[in-house]
PyMOL CGO cylinders between C-alpha atoms (Angstrom):
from pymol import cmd
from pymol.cgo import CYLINDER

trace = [
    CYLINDER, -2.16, -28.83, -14.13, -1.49, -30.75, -17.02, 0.3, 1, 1, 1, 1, 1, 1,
    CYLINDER, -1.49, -30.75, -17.02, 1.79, -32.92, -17.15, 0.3, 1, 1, 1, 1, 1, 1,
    CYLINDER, 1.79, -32.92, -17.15, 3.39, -31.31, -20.06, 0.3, 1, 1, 1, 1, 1, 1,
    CYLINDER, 3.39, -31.31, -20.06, 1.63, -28.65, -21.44, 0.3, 1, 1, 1, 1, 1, 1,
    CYLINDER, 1.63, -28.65, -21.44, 0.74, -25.06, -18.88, 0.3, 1, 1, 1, 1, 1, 1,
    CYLINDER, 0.74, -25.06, -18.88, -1.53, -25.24, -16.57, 0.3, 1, 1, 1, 1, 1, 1,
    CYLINDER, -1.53, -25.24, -16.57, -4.87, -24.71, -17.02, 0.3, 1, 1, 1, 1, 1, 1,
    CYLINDER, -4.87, -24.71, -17.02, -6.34, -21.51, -15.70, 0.3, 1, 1, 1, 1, 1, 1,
    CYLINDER, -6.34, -21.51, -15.70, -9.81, -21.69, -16.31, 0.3, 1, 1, 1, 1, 1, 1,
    CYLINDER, -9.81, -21.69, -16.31, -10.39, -25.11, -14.83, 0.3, 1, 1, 1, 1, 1, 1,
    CYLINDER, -10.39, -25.11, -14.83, -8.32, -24.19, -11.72, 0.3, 1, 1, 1, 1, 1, 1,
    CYLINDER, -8.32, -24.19, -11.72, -10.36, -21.48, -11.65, 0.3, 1, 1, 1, 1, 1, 1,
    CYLINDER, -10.36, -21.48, -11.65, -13.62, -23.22, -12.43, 0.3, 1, 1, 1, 1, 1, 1,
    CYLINDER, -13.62, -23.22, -12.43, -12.99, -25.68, -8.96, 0.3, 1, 1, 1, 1, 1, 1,
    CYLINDER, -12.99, -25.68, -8.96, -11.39, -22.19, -7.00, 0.3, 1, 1, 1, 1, 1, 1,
    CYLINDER, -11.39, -22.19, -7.00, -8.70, -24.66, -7.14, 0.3, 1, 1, 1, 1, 1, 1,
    CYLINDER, -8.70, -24.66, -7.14, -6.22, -21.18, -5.49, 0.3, 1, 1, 1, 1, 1, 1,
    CYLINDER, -6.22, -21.18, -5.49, -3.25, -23.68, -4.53, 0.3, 1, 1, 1, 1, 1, 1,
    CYLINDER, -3.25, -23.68, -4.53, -3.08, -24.19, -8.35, 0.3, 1, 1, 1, 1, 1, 1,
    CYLINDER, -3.08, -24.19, -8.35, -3.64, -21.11, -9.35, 0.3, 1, 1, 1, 1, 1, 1,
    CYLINDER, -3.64, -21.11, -9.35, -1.06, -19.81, -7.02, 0.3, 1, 1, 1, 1, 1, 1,
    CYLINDER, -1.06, -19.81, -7.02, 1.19, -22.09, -8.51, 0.3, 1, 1, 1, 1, 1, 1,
    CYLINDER, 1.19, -22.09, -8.51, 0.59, -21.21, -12.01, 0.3, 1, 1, 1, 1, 1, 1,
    CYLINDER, 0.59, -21.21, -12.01, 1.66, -17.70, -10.99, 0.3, 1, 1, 1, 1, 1, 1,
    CYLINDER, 1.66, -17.70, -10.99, 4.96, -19.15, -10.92, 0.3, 1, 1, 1, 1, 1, 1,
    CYLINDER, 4.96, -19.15, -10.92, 4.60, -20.23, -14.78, 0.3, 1, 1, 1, 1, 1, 1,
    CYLINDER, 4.60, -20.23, -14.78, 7.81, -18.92, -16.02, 0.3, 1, 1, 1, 1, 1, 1,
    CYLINDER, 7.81, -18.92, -16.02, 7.44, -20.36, -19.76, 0.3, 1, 1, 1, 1, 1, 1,
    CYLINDER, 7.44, -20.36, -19.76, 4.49, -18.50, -21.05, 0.3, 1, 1, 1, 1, 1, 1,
    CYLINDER, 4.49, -18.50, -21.05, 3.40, -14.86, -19.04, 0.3, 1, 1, 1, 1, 1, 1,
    CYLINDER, 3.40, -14.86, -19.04, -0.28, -14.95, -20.18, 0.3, 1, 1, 1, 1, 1, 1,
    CYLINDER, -0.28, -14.95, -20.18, -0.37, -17.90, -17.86, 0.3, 1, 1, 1, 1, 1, 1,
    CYLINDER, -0.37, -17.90, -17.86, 0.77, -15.61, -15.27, 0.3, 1, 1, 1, 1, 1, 1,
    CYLINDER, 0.77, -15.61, -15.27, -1.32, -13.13, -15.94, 0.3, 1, 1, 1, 1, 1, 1,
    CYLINDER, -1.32, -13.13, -15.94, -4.58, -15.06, -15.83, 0.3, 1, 1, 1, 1, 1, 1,
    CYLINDER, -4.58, -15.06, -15.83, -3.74, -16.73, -12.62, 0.3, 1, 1, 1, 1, 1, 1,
    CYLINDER, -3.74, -16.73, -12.62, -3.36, -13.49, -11.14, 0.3, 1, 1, 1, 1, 1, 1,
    CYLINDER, -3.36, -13.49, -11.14, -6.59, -12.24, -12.60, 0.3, 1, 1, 1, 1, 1, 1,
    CYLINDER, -6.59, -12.24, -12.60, -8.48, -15.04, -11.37, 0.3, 1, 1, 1, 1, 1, 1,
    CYLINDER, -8.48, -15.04, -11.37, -6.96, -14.74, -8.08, 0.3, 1, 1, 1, 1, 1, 1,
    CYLINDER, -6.96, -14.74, -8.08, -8.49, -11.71, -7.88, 0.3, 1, 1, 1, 1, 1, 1,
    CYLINDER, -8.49, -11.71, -7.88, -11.88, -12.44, -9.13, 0.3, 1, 1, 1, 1, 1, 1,
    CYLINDER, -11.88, -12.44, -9.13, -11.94, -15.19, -6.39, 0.3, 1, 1, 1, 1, 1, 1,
    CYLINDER, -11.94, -15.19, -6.39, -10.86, -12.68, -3.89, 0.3, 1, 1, 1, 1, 1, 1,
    CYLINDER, -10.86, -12.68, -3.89, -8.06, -15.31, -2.70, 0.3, 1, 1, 1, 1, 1, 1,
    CYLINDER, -8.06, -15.31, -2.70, -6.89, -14.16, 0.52, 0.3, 1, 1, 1, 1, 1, 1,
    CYLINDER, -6.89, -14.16, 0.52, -4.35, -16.60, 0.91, 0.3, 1, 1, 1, 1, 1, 1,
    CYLINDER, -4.35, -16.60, 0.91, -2.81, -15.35, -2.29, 0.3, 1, 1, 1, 1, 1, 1,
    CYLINDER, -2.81, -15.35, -2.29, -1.78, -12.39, -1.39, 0.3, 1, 1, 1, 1, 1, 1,
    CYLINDER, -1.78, -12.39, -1.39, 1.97, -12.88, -0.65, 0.3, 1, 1, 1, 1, 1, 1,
    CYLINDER, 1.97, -12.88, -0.65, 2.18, -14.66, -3.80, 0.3, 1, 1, 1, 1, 1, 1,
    CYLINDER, 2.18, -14.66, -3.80, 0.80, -11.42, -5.86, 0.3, 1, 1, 1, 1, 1, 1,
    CYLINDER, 0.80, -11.42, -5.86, 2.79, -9.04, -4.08, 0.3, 1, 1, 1, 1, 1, 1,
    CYLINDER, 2.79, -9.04, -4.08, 6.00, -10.98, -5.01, 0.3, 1, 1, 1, 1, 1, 1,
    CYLINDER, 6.00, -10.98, -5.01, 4.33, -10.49, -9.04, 0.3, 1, 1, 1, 1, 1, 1,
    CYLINDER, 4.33, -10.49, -9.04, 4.48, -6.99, -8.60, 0.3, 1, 1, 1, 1, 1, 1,
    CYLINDER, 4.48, -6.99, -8.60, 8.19, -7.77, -9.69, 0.3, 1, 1, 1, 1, 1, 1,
    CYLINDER, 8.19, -7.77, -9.69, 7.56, -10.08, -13.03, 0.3, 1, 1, 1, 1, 1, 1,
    CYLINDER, 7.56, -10.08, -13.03, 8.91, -9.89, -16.17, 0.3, 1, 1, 1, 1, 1, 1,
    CYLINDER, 8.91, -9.89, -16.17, 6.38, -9.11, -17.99, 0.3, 1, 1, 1, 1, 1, 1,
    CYLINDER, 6.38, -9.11, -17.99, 4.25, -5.37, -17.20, 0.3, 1, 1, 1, 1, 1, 1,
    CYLINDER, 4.25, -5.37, -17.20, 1.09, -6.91, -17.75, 0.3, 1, 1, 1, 1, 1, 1,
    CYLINDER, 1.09, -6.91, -17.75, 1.19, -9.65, -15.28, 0.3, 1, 1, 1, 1, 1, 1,
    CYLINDER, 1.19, -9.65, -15.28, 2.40, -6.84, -12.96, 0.3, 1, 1, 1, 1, 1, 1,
    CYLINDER, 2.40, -6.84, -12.96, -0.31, -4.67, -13.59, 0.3, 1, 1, 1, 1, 1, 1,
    CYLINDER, -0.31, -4.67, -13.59, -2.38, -7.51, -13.54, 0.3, 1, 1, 1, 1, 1, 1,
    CYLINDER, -2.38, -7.51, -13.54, -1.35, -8.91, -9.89, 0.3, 1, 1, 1, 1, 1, 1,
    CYLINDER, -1.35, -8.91, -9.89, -1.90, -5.03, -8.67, 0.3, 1, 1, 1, 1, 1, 1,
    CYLINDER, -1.90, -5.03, -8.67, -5.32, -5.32, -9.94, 0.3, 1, 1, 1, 1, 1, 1,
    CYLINDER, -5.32, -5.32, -9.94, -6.14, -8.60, -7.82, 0.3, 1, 1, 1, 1, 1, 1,
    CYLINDER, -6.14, -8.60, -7.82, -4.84, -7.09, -5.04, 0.3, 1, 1, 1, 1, 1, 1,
    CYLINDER, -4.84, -7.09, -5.04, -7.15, -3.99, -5.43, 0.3, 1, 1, 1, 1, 1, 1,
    CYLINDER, -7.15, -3.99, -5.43, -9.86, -6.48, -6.28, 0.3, 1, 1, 1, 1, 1, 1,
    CYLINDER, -9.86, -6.48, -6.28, -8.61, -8.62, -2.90, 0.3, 1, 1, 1, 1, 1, 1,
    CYLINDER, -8.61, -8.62, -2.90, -9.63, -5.05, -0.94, 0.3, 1, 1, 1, 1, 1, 1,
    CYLINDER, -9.63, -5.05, -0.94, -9.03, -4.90, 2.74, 0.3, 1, 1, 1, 1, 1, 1,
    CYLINDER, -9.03, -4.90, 2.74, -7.63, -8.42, 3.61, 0.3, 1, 1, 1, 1, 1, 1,
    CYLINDER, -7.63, -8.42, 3.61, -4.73, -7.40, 1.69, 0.3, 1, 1, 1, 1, 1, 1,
    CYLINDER, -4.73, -7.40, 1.69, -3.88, -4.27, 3.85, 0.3, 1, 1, 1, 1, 1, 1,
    CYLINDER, -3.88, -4.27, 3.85, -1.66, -6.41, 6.09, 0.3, 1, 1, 1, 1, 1, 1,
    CYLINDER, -1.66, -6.41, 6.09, 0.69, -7.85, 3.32, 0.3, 1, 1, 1, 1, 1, 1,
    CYLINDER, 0.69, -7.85, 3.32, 1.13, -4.81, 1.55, 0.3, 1, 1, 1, 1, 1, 1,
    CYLINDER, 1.13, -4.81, 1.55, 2.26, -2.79, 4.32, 0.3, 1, 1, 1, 1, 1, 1,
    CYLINDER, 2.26, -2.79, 4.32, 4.61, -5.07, 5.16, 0.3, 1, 1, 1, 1, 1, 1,
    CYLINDER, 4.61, -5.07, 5.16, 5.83, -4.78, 1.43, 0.3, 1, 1, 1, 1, 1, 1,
    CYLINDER, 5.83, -4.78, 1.43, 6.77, -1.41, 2.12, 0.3, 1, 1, 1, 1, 1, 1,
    CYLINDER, 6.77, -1.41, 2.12, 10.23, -2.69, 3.46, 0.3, 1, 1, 1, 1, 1, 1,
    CYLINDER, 10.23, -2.69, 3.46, 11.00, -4.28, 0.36, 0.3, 1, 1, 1, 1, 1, 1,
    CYLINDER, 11.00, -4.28, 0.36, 12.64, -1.59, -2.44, 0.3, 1, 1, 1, 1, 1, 1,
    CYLINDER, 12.64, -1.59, -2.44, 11.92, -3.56, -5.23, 0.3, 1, 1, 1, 1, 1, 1,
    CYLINDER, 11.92, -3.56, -5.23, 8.06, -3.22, -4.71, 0.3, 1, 1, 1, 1, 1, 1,
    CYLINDER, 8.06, -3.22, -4.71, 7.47, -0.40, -2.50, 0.3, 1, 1, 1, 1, 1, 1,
    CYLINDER, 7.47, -0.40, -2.50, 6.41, 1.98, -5.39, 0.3, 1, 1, 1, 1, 1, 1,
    CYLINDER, 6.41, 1.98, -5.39, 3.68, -0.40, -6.64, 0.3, 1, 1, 1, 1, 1, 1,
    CYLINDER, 3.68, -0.40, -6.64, 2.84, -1.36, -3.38, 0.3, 1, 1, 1, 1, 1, 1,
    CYLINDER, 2.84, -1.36, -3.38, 1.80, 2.22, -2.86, 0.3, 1, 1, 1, 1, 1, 1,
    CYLINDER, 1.80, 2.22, -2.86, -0.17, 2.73, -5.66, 0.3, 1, 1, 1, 1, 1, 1,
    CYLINDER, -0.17, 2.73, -5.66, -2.16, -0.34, -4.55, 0.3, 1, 1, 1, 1, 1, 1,
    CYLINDER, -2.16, -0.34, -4.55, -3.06, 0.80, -1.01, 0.3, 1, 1, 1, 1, 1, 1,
    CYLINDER, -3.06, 0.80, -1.01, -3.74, 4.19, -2.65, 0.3, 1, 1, 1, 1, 1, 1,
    CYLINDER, -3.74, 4.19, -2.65, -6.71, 2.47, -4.44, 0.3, 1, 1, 1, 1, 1, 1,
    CYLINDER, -6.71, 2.47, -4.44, -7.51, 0.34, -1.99, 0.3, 1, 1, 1, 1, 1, 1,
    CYLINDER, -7.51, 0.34, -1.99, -8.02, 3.42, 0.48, 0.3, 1, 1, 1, 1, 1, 1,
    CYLINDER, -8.02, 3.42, 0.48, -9.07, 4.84, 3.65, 0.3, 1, 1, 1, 1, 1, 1,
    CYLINDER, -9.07, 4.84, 3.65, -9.16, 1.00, 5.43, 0.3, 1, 1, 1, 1, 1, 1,
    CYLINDER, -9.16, 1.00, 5.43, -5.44, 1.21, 4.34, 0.3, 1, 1, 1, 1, 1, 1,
    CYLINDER, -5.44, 1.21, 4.34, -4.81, 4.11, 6.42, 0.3, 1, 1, 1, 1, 1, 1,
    CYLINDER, -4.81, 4.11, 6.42, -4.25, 3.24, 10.23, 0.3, 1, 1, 1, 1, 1, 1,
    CYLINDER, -4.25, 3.24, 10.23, -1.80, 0.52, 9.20, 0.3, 1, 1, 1, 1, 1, 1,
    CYLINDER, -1.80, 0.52, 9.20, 0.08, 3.23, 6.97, 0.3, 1, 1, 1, 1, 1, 1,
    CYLINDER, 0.08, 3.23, 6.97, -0.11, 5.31, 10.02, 0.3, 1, 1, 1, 1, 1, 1,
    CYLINDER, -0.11, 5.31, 10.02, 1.26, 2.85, 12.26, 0.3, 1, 1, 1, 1, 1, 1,
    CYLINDER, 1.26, 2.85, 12.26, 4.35, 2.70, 9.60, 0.3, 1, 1, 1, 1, 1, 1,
    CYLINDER, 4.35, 2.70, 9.60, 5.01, 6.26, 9.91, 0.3, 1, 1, 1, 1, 1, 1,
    CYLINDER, 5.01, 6.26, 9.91, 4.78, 6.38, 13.49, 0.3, 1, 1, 1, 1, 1, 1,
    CYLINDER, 4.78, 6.38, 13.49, 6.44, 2.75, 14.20, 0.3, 1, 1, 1, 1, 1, 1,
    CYLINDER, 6.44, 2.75, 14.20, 8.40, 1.47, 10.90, 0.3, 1, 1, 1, 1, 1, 1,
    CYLINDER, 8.40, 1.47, 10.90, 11.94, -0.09, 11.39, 0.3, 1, 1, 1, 1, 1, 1,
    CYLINDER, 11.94, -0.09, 11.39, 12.96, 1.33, 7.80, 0.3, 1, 1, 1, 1, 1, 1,
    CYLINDER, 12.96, 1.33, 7.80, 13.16, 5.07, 6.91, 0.3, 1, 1, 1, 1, 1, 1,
    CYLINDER, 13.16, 5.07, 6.91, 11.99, 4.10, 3.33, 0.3, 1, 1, 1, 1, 1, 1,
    CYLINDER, 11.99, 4.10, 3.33, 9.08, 2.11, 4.25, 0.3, 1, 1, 1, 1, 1, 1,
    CYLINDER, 9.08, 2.11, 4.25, 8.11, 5.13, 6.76, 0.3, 1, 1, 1, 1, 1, 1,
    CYLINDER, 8.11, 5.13, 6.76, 8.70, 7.56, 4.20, 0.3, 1, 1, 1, 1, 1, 1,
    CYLINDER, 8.70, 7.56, 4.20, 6.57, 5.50, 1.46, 0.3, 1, 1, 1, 1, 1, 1,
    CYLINDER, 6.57, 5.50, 1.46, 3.82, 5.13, 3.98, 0.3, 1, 1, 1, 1, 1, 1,
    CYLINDER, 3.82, 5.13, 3.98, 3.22, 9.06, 4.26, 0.3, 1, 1, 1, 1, 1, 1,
    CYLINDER, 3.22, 9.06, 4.26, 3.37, 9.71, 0.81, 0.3, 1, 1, 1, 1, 1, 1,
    CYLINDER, 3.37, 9.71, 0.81, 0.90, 7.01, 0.64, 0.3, 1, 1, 1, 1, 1, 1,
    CYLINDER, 0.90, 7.01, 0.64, -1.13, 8.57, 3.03, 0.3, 1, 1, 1, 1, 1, 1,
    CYLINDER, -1.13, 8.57, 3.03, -1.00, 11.78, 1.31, 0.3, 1, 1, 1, 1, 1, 1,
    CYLINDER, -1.00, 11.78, 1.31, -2.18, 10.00, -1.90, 0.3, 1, 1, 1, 1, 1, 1,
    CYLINDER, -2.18, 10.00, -1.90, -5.28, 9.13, -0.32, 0.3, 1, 1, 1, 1, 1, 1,
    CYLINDER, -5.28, 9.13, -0.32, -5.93, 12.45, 0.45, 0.3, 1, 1, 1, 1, 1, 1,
    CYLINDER, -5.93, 12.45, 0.45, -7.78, 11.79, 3.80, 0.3, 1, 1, 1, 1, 1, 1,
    CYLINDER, -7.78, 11.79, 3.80, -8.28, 14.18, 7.06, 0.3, 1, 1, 1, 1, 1, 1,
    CYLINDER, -8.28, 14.18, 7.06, -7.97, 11.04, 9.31, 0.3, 1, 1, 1, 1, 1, 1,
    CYLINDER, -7.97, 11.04, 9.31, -4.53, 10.29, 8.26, 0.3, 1, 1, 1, 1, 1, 1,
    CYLINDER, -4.53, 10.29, 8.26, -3.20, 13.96, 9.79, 0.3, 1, 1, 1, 1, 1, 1,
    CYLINDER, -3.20, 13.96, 9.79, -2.75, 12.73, 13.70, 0.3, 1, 1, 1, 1, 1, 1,
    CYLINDER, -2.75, 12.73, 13.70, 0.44, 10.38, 12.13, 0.3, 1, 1, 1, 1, 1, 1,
    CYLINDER, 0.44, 10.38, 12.13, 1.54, 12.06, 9.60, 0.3, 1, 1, 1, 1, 1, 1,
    CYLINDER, 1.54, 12.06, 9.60, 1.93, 14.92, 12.16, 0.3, 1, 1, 1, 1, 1, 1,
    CYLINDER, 1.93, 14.92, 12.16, 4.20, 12.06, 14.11, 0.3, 1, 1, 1, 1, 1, 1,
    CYLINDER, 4.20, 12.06, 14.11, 6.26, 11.28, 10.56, 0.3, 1, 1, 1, 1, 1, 1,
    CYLINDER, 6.26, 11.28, 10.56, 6.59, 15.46, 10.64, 0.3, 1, 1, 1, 1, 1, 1,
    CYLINDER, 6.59, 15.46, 10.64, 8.34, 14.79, 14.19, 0.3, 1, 1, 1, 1, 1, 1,
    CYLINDER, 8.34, 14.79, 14.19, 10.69, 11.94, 12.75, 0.3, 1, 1, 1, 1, 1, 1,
    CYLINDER, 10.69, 11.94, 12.75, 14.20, 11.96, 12.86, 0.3, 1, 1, 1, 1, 1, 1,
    CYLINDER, 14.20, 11.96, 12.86, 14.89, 11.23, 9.31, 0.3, 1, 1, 1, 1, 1, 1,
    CYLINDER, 14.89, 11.23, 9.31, 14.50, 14.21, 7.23, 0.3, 1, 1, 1, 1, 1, 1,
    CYLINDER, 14.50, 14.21, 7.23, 12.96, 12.58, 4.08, 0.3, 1, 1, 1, 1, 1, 1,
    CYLINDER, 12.96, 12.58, 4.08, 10.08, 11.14, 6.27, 0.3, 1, 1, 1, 1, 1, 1,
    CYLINDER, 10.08, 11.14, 6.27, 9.48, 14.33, 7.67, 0.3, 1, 1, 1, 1, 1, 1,
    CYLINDER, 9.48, 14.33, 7.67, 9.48, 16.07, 4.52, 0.3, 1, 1, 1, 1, 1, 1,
    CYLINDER, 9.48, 16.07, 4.52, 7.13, 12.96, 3.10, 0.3, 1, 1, 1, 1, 1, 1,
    CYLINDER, 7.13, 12.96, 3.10, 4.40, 13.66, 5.89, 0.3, 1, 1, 1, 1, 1, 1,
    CYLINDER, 4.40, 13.66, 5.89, 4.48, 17.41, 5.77, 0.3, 1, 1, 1, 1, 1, 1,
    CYLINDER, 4.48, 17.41, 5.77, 3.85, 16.92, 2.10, 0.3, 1, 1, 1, 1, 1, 1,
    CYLINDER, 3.85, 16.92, 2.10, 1.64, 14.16, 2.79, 0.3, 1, 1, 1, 1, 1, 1,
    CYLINDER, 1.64, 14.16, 2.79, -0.22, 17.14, 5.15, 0.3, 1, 1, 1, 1, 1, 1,
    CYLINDER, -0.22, 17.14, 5.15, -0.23, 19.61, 1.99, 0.3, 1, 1, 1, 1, 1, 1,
    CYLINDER, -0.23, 19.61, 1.99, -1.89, 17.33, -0.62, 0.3, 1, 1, 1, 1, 1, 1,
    CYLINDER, -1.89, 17.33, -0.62, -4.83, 16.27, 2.11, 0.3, 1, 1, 1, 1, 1, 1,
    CYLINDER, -4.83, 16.27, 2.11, -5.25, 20.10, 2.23, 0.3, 1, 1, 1, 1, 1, 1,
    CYLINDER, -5.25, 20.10, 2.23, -8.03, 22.16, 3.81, 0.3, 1, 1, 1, 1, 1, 1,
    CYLINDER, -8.03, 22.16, 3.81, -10.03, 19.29, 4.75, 0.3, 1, 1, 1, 1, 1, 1,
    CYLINDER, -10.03, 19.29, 4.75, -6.14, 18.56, 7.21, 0.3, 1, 1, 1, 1, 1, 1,
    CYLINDER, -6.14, 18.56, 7.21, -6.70, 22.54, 8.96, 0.3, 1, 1, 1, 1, 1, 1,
    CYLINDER, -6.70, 22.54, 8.96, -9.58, 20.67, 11.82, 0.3, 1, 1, 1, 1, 1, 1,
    CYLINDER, -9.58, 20.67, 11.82, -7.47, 17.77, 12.98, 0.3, 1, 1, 1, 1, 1, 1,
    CYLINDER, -7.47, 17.77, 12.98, -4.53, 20.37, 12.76, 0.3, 1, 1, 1, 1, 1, 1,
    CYLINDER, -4.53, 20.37, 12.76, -6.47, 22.50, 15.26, 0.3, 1, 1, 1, 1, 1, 1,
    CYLINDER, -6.47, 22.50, 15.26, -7.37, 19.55, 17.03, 0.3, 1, 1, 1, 1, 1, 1,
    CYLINDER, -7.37, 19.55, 17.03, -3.76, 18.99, 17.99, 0.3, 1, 1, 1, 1, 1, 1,
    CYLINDER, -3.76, 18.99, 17.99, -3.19, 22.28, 19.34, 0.3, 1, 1, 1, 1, 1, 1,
    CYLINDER, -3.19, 22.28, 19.34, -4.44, 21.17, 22.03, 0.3, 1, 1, 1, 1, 1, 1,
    CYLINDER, -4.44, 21.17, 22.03, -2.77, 17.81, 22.42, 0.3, 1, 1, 1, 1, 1, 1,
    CYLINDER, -2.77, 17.81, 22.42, -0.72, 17.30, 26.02, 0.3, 1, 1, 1, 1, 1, 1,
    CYLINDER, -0.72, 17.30, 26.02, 2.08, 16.34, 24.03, 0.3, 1, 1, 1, 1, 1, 1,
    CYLINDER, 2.08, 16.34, 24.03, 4.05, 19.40, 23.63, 0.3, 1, 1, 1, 1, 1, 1,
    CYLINDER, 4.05, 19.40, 23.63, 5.93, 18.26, 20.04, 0.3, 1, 1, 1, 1, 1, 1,
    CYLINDER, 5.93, 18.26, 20.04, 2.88, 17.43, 18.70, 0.3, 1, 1, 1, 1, 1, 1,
    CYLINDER, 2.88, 17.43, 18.70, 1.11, 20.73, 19.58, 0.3, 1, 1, 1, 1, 1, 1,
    CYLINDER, 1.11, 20.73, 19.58, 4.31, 22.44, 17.88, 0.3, 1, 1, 1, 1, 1, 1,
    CYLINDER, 4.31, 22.44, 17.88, 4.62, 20.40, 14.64, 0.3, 1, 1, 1, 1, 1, 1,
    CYLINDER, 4.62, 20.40, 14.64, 0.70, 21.19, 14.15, 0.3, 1, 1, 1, 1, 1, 1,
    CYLINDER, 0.70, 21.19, 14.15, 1.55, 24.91, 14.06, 0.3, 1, 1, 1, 1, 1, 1,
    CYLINDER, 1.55, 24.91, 14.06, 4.38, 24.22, 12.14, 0.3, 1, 1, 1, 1, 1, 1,
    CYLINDER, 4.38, 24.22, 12.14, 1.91, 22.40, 9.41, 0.3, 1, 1, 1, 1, 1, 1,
    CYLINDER, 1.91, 22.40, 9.41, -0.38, 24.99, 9.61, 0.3, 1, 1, 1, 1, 1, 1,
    CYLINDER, -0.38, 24.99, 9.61, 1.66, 27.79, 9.00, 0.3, 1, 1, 1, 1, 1, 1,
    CYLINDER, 1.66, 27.79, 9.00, 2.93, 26.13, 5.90, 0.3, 1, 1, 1, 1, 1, 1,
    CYLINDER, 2.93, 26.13, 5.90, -0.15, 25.68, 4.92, 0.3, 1, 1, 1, 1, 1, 1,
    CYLINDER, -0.15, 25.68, 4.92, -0.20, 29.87, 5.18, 0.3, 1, 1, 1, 1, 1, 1,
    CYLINDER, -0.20, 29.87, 5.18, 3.15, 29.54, 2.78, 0.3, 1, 1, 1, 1, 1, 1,
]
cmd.load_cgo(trace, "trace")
């Protein structure tokens, strides 16, 4: 970084120079700055940046918003951790489910340890509509525990969560028929008779 003018973006990005490009992010005078920090963050598929793009899912500006999401997409997998944890905050939780949405099925047994184990009725009720956005079969065995939860938002979150995976939700439904667990074996026939709604 330059003493007086912005950082420089492309040469911090030309050394993968990410301590410097994770301080540009903070670059509150000029929002392109922003913005191409986060993109390059991204491109470099900085790990260690990933608390530091979550927190620009908040910025002033759309773009750099849209543009940290991006990275974190980009970032994949190793950003699973950080962005379930993000569920607990209520100024991100929203974007931070769009992001595990397209980041995908890797995102979904720390989703379904939310549902199952989160502290915060928000951040359990985020993480089965999240699951439901990805739309896949393996998700059903916790959403089926959100469906048992004692908040009624989460339980209508992972019953709906159920309904958008569809169909492809009816085999691990049957599958839990037969679980030793006796509420589980009842909320799967109460899923699948909704699904008979």
């Amino acid at each position: 970084m330059g003493l007086f003018g912005p950082p420089d973006v492309s040469q911090l990005k030309s050394k993968k120079n990410v301590k410097g490009l994770i301080k540009a992010l903070s670059y509150q005078k000029d929002w392109r700055v922003r913005e191409l920090a986060a993109r390059a963050l991204g491109e470099l598929g900085a790990v260690e940046a990933v608390d530091a793009l979550i927190e620009k899912l908040r910025d002033y500006s759309e773009v750099v918003e849209n543009t940290a999401a991006d990275a974190l997409i980009e970032i994949g997998p190793p950003a699973i951790d950080g962005l379930v944890s993000a569920l607990a905050d209520p100024d991100r939780r929203e974007y931070v489910s769009h992001v595990l949405v397209d980041i995908g099925k890797e995102s979904i047994p720390a989703l379904g340890e939310v549902v199952e184990k989160g502290w915060f009725v928000n951040a359990r009720k985020y993480a089965a509509w999240t699951l439901g956005k990805i739309g896949d079969p393996s998700a059903v065995a916790a959403l089926l525990k959100g469906v048992l939860d004692e908040d009624s938002q989460v339980r209508k979150a992972a019953a709906k969560a159920m309904l958008e995976i569809g169909d492809e939700a009816l085999a691990p439904l049957n599958d839990a028929l037969k679980d030793e667990d006796k509420k589980i074996r009842q909320a799967a026939e109460w899923a699948i008779s909704s699904f008979n709604e």
